[in-house]
N, C-alpha and C positions, 0 to 999 in steps of 0.2 A: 191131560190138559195141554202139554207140550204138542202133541200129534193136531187137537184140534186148532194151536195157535198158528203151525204151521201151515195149515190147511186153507184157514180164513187169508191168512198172507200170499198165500199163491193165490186163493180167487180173487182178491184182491189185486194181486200184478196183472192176473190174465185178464179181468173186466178191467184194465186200467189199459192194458196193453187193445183189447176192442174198443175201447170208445177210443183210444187216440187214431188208429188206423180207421175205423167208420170218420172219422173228423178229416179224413185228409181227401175222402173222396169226395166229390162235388160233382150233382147234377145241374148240368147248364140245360135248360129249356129253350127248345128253339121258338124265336117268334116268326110263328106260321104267318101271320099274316106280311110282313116281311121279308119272309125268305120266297124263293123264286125255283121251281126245277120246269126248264127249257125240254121236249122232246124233239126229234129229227127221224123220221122213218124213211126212206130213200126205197125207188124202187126202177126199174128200169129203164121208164122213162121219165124220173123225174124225183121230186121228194115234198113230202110233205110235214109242216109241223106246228108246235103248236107249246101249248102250258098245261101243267097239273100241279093239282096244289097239296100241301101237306095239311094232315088232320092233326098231329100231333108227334112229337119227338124229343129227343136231349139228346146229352154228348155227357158222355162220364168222362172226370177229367180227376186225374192224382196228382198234385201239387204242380200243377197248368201243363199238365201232360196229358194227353189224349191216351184213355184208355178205354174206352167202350162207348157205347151208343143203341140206340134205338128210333126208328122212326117207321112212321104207319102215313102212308098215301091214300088222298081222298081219288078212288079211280074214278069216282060218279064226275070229277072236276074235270074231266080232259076236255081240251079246248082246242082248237083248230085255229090258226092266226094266220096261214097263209090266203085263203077262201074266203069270200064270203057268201048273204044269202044263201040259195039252195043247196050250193054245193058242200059249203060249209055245215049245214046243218046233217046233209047225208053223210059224209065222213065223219062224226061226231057220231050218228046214231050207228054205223057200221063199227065203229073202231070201239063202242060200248056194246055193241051186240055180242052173241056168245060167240059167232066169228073171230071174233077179236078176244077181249078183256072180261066179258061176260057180267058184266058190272051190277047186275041186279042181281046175280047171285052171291060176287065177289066183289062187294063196293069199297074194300079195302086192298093193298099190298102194305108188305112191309118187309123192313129191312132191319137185320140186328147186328152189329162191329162183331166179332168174335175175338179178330188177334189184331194188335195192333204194335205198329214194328215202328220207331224215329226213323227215318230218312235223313231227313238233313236237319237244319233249324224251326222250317214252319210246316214240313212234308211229312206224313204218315203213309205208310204201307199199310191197305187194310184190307182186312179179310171176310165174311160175315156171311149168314142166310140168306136171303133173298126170294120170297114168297108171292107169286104173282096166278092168278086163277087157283088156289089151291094147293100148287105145286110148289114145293123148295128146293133153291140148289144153291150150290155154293159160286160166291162174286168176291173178285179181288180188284183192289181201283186206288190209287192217290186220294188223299185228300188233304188240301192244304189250310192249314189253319191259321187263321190273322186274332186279334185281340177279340173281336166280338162278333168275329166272320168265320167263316169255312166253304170252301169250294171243290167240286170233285165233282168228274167226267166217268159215269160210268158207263160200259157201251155191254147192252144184253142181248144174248139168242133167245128169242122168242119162242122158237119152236120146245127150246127147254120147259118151257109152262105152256104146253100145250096149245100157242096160239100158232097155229100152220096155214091160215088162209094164204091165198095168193104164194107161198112158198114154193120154190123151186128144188127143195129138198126132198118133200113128198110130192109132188105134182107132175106129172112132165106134161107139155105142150101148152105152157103158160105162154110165150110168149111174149111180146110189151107188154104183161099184165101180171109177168114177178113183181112179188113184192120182196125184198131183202130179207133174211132174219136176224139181221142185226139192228138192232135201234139205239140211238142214244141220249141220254141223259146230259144233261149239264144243268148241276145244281147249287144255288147258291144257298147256303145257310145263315139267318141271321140269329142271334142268341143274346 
């Protein structure tokens, strides 16, 4: 009887000790329709850029501390805002072609936090996957966190997920018609 009372009293601390730590962490949901991610593609002579929107995301946070995350990009949303008319619609359909982004096959990316480091008061150090045509590789980037905000600059190799058009890495005799493999991000979070 002694053996069974001791028993129910530890699962009793340890389900006491899970539900208080499950209770400390908190998914904050981004609002998509609010939040904003900015692209920039630069290429030799010149750059182009434009918006993509989020399908869905959060931000795990431990007592208003950033510790993990998740979010999934709509690629079918890429938009061109420097162009308009024809040219704009050709850049658009190029930069969704499997040239590019391959968007009818891969109509999402996504992004998952893995480590998360304090920097200073509103700054994290973050780490995480980063899924774009299929392919995953590892991204490291700032993100600064305000009360119902978060902003972070992430700048990616394209050629790492397979998108090598116009590249001057595999290409030679491009000419004015490199494109960079570096693009970047600049995204605003609202939650």
């Amino acid at each position: 009887m002694k053996k069974t009372m001791k028993a129910l009293a530890a699962l009793t601390v340890l389900f006491a000790f899970v539900a208080f730590t499950n209770n400390t962490i908190q998914k904050k949901k981004i609002d998509v329709k609010n939040s904003k991610i900015e692209w920039e593609g630069e290429k030799l002579t010149g750059s182009h850029n434009g918006t993509i929107q989020l399908k869905d995301g959060f931000l795990m946070m431990e007592n208003d501390e950033l510790v993990g995350g998740e979010f999934t990009v709509d690629m079918t949303s890429i938009h061109v805002v420097d162009l308009t008319g024809e040219d704009k619609q050709k850049l658009e359909g190029h930069l969704s072609s499997d040239d590019f982004f391959g968007v009818k096959e891969h109509p999402t990316a996504k992004l998952v936090l893995k480590t998360v480091a304090k920097k200073s008061k509103s700054v994290y150090g973050v780490s995480g996957d980063l899924t774009i045509k299929g392919k995953t590789n590892p991204i490291a980037f700032d993100l600064e966190m305000g009360k119902n905000e978060a902003e972070a600059e992430l700048v990616i190799d394209r050629t790492k997920y397979d998108v090598k058009y116009g590249s001057g890495s595999f290409f030679d005799n491009l000419g004015d018609k490199t494109i960079y493999d570096e693009f970047e991000l600049d995204i605003e979070l609202k939650f």
